[in-house]
N, C-alpha and C positions, 0 to 999 in steps of 0.2 A: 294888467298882468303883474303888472311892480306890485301895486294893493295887495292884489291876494299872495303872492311871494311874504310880502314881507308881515301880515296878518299869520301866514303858516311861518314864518321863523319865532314870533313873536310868540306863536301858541307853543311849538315845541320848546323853547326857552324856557316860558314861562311855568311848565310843568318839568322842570329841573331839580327847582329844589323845592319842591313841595311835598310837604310828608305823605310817606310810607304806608303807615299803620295806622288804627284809628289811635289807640294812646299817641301818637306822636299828634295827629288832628287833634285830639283833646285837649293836651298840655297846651296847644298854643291857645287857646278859649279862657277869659278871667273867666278866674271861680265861682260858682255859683255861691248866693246866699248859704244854702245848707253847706258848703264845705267852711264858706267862713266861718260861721257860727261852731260850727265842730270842731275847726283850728283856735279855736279863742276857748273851747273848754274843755278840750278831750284833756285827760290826763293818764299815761300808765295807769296800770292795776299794781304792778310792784312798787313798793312805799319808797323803794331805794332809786328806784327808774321815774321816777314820780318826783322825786326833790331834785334829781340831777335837771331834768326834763325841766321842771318849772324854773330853775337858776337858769340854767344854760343852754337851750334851744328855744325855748318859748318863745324868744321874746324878737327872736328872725320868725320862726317857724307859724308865729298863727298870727302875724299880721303881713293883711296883702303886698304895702307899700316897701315889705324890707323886701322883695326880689327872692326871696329865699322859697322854697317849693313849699306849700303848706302841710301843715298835719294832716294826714287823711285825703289830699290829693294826689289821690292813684295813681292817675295817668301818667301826671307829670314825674313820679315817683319811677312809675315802670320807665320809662323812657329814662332817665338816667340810670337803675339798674343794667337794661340794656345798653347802654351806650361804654357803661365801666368797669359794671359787674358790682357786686359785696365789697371786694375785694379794693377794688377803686375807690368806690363810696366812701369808707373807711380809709385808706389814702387822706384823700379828699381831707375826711373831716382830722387827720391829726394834723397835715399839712396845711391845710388855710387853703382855700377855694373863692377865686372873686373875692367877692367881698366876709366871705366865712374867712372869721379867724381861725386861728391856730387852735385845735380842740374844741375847736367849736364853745369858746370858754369852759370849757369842763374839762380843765389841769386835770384830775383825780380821776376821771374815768378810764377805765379799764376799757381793752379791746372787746370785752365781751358787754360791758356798757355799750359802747355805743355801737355797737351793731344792735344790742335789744334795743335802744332807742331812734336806731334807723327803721328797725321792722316797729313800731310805734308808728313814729311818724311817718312810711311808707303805707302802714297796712300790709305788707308782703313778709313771707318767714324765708330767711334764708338756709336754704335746702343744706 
């Protein structure tokens, strides 16, 4: 009787904090090859979002080992949108995050830079 008592707390427990949603299932999974490969050469289509992007987020954003959410993974994208909003995000990146610095190195960027360069590296347009 203790066994199975303590088997049923062990199972309720252990589905406590276990995610939610499939993006929240997702984000916790290393990225596939295709996403890394896509984080190592996606660049903006705007020339101006495109030089900021290569100076100052690339260089967290498309490699695995910096901890930083990749370019073009979703998941892991949505689930921070969800958890902050736009609005947070941005936060986030003029304030320094973890290990994000302060603007995410990109002094010159404008609040409308770097939300185009969140919906970039997200893949999501903020509504």
């Amino acid at each position: 009787m203790r066994k199975l008592l303590l088997c049923m707390m062990a199972g309720v427990l252990g589905g406590c904090d276990a995610p939610q949603s499939e993006d929240e299932r997702a984000a916790l999974l290393p990225p596939t090859p295709a996403q890394i490969i896509f984080a190592e050469e996606a660049m903006p289509v705007d020339a101006n979002l495109a030089e900021k992007y290569d100076r100052s987020c690339r260089g967290c954003h498309s490699l695995v080992d910096a901890a930083a959410p990749l370019t073009g993974q979703g998941a892991v994208w949505r689930v921070r949108l969800a958890e902050r909003g736009w609005d947070g995000l941005l936060r986030s990146t003029r304030n320094g995050f973890n290990a994000m610095p302060v603007n995410g190195y990109c002094n010159d960027c404008s609040d409308a830079d770097m939300v185009g360069l969140i919906e970039f590296m997200s893949g999501e347009t903020k509504p």
